[in-house]
C-alpha positions in Angstrom: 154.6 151.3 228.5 157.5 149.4 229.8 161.0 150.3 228.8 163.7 147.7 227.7 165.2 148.1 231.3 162.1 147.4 232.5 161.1 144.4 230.4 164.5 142.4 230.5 164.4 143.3 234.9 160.8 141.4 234.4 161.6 138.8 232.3 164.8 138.0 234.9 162.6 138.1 237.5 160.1 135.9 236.6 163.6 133.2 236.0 164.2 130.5 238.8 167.6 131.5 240.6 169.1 128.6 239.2 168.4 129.2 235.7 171.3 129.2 233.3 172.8 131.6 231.0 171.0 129.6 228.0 167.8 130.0 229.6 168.0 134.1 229.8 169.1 133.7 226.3 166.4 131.8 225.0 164.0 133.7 226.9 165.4 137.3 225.4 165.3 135.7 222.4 161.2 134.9 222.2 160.8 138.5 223.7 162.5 140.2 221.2 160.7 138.0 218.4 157.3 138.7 219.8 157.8 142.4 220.0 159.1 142.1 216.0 155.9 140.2 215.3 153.9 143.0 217.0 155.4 145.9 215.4 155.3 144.1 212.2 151.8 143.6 212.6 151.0 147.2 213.6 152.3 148.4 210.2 151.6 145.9 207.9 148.0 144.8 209.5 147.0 141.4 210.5 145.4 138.9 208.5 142.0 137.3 209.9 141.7 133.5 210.5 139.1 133.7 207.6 141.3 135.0 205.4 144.3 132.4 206.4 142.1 129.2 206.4 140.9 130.4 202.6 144.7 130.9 201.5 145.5 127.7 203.0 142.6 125.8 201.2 144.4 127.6 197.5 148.0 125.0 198.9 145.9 122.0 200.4 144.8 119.4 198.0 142.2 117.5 199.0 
């Protein structure tokens, strides 16, 4: 597994030079909420599209 370092020397990388100081922003921004999501997940489990679709139909009126 890849350490902070590692990911944020990654995530620069894959930048254009010219990329701005919003850019590297916004793009540590989505990393660190993807890796919430995914230890968020990992604890608290996932919920199957099945199971989504049929909460969903409870707040859709047809």
């Amino acid at each position: 597994m890849l350490s902070m370092k590692q990911r944020v020397a990654a995530l620069l990388n894959e930048l254009p030079e010219d990329c701005s100081i919003e850019d590297i922003q916004y793009r540590l921004y989505v990393l660190t909420k993807v890796m919430i999501g995914l230890e968020v997940a990992e604890v608290e489990g996932i919920v199957s599209q099945e199971e989504v679709e049929q909460q969903l139909g409870k707040w859709i009126i047809p």
